[in-house]
MARVOMI-930612 format. One record per residue (C-alpha): residue in one letter; x, y negated, z negated; residue number from 1. Coordinates in nm, 4 decimals. Layout:
MARVOMI-930612
code;px;py;pz;pos
A;X;Y;Z;NUM
...
//
This chain:
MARVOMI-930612
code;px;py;pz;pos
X;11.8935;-18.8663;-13.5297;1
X;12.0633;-18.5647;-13.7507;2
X;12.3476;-18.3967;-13.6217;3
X;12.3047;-18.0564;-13.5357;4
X;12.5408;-17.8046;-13.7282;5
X;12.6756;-17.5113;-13.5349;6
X;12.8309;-17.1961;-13.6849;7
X;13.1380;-17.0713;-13.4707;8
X;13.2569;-16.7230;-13.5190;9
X;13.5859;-16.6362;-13.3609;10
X;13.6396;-16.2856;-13.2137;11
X;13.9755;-16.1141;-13.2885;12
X;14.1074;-16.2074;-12.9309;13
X;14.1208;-16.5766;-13.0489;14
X;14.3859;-16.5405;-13.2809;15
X;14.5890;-16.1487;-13.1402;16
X;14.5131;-16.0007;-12.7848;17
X;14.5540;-15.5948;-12.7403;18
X;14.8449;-15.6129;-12.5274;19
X;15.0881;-15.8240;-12.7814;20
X;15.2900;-15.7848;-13.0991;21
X;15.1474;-16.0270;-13.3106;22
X;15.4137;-16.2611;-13.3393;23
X;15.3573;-16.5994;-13.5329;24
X;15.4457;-16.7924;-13.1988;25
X;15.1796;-16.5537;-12.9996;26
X;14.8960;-16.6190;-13.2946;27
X;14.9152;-17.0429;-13.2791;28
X;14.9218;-17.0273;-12.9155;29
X;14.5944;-16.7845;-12.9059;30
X;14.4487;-17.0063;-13.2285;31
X;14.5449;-17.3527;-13.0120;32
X;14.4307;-17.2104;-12.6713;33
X;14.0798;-17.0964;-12.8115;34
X;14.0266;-17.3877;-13.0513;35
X;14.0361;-17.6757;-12.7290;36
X;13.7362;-17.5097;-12.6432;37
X;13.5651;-17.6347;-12.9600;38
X;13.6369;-18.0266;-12.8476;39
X;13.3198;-18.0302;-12.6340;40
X;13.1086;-17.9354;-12.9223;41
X;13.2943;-18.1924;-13.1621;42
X;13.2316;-18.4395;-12.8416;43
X;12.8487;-18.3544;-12.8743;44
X;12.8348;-18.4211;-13.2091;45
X;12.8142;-18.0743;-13.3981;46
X;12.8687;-18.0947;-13.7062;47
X;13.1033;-17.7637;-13.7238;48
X;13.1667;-17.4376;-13.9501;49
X;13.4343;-17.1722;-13.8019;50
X;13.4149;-16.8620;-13.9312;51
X;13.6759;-16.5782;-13.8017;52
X;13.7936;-16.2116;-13.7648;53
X;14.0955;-16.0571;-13.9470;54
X;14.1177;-15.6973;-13.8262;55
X;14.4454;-15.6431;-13.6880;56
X;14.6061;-15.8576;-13.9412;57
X;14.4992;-15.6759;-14.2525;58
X;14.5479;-15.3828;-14.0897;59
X;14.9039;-15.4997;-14.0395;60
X;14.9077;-15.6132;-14.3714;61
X;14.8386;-15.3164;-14.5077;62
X;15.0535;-15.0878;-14.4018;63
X;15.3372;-15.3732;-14.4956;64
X;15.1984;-15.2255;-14.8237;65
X;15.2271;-14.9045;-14.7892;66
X;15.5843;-14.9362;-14.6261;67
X;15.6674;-15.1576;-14.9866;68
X;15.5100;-14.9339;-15.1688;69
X;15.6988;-14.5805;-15.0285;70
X;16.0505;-14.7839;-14.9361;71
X;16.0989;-15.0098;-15.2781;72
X;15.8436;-14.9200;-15.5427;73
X;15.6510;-15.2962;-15.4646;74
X;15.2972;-15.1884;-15.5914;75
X;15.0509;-15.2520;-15.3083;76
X;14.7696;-15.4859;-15.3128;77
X;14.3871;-15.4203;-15.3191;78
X;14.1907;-15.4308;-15.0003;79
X;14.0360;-15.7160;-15.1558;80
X;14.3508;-15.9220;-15.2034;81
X;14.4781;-15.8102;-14.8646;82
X;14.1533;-15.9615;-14.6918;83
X;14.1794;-16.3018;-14.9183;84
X;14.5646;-16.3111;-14.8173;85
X;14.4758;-16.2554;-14.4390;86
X;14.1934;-16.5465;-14.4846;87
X;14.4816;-16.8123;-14.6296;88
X;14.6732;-16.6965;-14.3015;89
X;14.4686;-16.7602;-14.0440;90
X;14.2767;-17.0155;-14.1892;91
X;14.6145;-17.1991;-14.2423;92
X;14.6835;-17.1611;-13.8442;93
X;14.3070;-17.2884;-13.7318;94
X;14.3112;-17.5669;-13.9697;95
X;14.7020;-17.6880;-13.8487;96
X;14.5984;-17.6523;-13.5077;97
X;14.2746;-17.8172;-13.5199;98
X;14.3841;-18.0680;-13.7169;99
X;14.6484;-18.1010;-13.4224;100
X;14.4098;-18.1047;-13.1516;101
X;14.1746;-18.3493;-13.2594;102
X;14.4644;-18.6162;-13.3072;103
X;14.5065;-18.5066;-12.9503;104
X;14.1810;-18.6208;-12.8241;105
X;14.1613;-18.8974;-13.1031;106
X;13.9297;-18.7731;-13.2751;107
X;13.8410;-18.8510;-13.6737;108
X;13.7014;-18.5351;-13.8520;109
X;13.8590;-18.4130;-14.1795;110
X;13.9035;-17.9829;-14.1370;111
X;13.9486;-17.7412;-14.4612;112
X;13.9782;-17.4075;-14.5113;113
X;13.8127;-17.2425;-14.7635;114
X;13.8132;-16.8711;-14.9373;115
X;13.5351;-16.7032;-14.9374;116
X;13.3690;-16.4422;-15.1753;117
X;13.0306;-16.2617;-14.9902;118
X;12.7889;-16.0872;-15.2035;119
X;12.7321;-15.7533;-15.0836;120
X;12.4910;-15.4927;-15.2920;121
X;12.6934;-15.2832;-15.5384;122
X;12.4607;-14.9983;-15.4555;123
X;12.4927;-15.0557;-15.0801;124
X;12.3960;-14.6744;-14.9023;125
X;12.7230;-14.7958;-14.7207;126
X;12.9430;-14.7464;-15.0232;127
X;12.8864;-14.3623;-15.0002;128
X;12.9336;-14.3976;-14.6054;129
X;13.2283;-14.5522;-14.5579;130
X;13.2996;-14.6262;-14.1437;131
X;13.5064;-14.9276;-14.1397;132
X;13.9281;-14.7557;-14.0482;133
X;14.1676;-14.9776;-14.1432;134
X;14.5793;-14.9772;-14.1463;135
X;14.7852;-14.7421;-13.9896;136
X;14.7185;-14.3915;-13.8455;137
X;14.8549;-14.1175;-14.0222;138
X;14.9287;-13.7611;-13.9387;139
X;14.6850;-13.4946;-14.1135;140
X;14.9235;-13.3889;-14.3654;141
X;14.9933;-13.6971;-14.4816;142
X;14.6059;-13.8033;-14.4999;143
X;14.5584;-13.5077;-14.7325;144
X;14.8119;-13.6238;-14.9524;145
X;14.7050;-13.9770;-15.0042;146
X;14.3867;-13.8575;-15.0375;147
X;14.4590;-13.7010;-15.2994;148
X;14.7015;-13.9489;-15.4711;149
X;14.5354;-14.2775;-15.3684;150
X;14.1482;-14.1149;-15.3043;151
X;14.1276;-14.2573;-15.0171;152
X;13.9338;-14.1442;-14.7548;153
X;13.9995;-14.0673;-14.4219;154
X;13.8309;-13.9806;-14.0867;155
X;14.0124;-13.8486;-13.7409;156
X;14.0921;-14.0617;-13.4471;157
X;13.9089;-14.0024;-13.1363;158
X;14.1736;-14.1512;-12.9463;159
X;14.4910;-14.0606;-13.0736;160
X;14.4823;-13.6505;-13.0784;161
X;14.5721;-13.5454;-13.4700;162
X;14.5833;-13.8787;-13.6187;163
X;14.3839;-14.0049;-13.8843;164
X;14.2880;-14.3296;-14.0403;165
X;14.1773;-14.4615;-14.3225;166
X;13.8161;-14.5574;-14.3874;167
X;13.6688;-14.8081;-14.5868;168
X;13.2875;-14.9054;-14.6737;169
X;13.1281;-15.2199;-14.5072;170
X;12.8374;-15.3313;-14.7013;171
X;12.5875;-15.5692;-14.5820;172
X;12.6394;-15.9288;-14.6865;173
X;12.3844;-16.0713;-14.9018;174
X;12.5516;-16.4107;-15.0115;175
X;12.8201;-16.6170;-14.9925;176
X;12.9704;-16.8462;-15.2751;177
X;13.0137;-17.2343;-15.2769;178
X;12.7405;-17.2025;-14.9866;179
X;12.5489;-17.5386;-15.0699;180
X;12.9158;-17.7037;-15.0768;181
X;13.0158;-17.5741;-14.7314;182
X;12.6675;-17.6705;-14.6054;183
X;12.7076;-18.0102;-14.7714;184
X;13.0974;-18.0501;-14.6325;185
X;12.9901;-17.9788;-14.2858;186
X;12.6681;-18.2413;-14.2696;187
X;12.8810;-18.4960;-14.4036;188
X;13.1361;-18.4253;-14.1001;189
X;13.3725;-18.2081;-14.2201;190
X;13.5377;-17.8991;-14.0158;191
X;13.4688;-17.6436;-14.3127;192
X;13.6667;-17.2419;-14.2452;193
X;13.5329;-17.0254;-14.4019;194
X;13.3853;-16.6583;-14.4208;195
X;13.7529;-16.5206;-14.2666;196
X;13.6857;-16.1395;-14.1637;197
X;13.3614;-16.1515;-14.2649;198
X;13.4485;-16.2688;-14.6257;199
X;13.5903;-16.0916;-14.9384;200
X;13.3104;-15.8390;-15.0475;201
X;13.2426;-15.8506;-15.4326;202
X;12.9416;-15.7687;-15.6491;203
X;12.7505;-15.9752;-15.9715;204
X;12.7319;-15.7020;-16.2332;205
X;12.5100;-15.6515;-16.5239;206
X;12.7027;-15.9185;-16.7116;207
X;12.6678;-16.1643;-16.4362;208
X;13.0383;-16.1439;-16.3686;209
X;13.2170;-16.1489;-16.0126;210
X;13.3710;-15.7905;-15.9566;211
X;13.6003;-15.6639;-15.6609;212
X;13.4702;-15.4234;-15.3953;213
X;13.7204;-15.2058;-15.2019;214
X;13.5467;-15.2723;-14.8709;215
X;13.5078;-15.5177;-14.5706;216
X;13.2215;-15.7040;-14.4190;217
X;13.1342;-15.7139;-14.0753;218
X;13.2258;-16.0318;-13.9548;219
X;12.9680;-16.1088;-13.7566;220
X;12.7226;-15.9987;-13.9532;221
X;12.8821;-16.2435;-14.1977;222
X;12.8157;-16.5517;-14.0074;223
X;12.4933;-16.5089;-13.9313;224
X;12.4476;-16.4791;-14.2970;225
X;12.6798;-16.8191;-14.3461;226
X;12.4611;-16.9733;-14.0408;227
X;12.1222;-16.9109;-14.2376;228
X;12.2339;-16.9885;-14.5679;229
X;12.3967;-17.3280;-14.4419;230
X;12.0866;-17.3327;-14.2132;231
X;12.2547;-17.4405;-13.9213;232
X;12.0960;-17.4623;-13.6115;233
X;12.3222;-17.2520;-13.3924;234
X;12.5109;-16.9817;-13.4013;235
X;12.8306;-16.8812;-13.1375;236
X;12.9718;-16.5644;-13.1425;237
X;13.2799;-16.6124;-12.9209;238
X;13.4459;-16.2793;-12.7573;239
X;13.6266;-16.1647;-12.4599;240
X;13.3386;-16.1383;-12.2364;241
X;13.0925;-16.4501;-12.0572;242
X;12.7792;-16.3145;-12.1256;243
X;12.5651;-16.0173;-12.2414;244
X;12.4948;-15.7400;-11.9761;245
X;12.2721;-15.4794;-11.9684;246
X;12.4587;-15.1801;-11.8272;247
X;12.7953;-15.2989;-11.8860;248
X;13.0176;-15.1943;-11.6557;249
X;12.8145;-14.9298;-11.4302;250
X;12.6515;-14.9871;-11.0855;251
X;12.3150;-15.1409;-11.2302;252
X;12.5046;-15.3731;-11.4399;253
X;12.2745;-15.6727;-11.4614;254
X;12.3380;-16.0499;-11.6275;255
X;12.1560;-16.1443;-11.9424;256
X;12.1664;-16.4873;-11.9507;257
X;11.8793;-16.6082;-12.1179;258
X;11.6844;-16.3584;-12.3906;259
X;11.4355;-16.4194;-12.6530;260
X;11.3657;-16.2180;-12.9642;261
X;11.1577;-15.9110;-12.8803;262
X;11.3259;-15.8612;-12.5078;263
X;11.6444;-15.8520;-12.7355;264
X;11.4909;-15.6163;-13.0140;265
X;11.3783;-15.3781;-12.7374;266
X;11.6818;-15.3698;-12.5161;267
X;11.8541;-15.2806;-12.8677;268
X;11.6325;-14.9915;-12.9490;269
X;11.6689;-14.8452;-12.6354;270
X;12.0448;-14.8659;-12.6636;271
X;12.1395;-15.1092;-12.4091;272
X;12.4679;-15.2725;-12.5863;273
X;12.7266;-15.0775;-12.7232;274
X;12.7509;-14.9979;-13.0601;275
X;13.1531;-15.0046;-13.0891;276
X;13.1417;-15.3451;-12.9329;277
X;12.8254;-15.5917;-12.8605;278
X;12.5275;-15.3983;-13.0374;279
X;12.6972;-15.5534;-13.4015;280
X;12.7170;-15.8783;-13.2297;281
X;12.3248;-15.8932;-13.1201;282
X;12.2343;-15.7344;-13.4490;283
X;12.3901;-16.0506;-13.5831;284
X;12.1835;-16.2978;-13.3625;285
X;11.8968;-16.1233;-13.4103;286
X;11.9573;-16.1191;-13.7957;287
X;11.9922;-16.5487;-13.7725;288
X;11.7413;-16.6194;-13.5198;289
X;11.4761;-16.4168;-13.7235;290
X;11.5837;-16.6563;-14.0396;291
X;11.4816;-16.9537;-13.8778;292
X;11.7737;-17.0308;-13.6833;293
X;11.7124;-17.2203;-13.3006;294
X;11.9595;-17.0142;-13.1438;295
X;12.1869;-16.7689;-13.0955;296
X;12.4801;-16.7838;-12.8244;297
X;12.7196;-16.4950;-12.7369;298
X;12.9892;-16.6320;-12.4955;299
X;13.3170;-16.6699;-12.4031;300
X;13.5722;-16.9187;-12.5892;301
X;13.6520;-17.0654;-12.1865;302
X;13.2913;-17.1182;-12.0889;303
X;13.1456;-17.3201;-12.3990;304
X;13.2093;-17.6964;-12.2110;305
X;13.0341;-17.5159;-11.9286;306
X;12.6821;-17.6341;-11.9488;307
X;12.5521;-17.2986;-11.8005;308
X;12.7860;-17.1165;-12.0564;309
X;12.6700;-16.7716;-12.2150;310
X;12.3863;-16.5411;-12.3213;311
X;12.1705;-16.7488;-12.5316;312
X;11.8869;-16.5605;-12.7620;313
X;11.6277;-16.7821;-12.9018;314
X;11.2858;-16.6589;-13.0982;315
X;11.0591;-16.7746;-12.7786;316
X;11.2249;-16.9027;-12.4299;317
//
């Protein structure tokens, strides 16, 4: 009987939480914590591909930059190599700790983590929109001047009265390189990472050459483009919340447990998830579900050994 191969994305609460300061010691506990949750699926059999978020750590990471870069001349990286630096981070703390948990529960799978380059569109309408903020907040005055020494642009904080932030494009992925050896990794057994915040975004230009793209990639977006190239059979989205809701939050909240494609389209359309928080995420099951994928689950890390765990979107239920 074949294995079924699962696509796992990790939210940005499985590696930093809101309310901490991103310590080393606080990321491996989140990483470990979140992580024994995937030993139930390794129990069942999955064959397994974890894909992850990255936002407040190149966010961190760049204004490291930018502190280098104004305090001791150090010239500052490209977005690009930021994002591939943040990947080898966390990727190094999910593999160590995996690693470390399956020797726990005796089990036998090799892990690696790999880089990953996603094809994005170099005429993307995004690149002339860019949405994405990243790094620090800066006062106005100062925006104005790095725009006009860096050209960067910048867009004002809704939440933090005369502060504004950097913004960056976030094209749509297309592709992802080395996809038919991740694919092939991951049947054989293998624990492949990969795809870390949503994957570095580059281009194939007229020559047929690899160039960099000062952008980011949604990361969920990103794995259900991993999931369909790999053509897994599942895809998680793990985040802080159980399950779906229509409502969220107000009197007539109501459970979503179990959806299928065109209840999902239309609760979209008529703006039923939030688009600063789960609309992305259903966009992205949607996205993998319509690509031939058997299903979709958006859940929390706690509740995947719970047999009743999650919203779960499938093409017909």
């Amino acid at each position: 009987m074949k294995k079924k191969l699962a696509v796992v994305a990790l939210g940005g609460n499985a590696i930093l939480r809101g309310d901490q300061k991103g310590t080393v010691e606080e990321q491996n506990k989140n990483v470990y914590d979140t992580l024994q949750n995937l030993v139930f699926l390794i129990k069942e059999g999955y064959d397994l591909i974890i894909t992850h978020g990255n936002g407040p750590q190149v966010g961190n990471l760049l204004m490291s930059q930018d502190a280098g870069s104004s305090k001791y001349g150090i010239p500052p990286m490209s977005l690009d190599i930021c994002v591939s630096l943040t990947q080898g981070q966390i990727g190094y703390m999910i593999e160590r700790n995996l690693r470390n948990i399956l020797t726990e529960h005796k089990l036998n799978r090799h892990v690696v983590s790999l880089i990953s380059q996603v094809v994005v569109d170099e005429h993307d309408d995004a690149l002339n929109n860019p949405t994405k903020r990243v790094g620090k907040i800066y006062q106005k005055e100062e925006a104005d001047r790095l725009s006009v020494e860096k050209g960067w642009k910048f867009k004002e904080e809704v939440k933090f009265e005369g502060g504004w932030r950097r913004v960056v494009p976030s094209p749509t992925p297309i592709d992802f390189k080395n996809a038919s050896l991740v694919e092939r990794m991951a049947r054989k057994g293998s624990i492949v990472i990969t795809g870390g915040g949503g994957g570095i975004p580059v281009y194939i230009d007229e020559k047929g050459m690899l160039q960099a793209l000062e952008g980011v990639v949604d990361k969920d977006l990103a794995s259900a483009m991993i999931a369909s190239r790999v053509k897994a059979d599942e895809l998680y989205i793990l985040t802080d919340v159980p399950f779906i809701y229509k409502d969220f939050r107000k009197p007539t909240e109501e459970k979503l447990e179990f959806l299928d494609y065109a209840d999902t389209v239309k609760y979209l359309n008529d703006g039923t998830f939030a688009e600063g928080s789960m609309a992305p995420k259903i966009r992205a099951c949607l996205k993998f579900i319509k690509e031939g994928g058997q299903k979709s689950v958006i859940t929390e890390a706690t509740k995947l050994d719970d047999r009743s765990y999650g919203s779960k979107i499938t093409m017909n239920y």
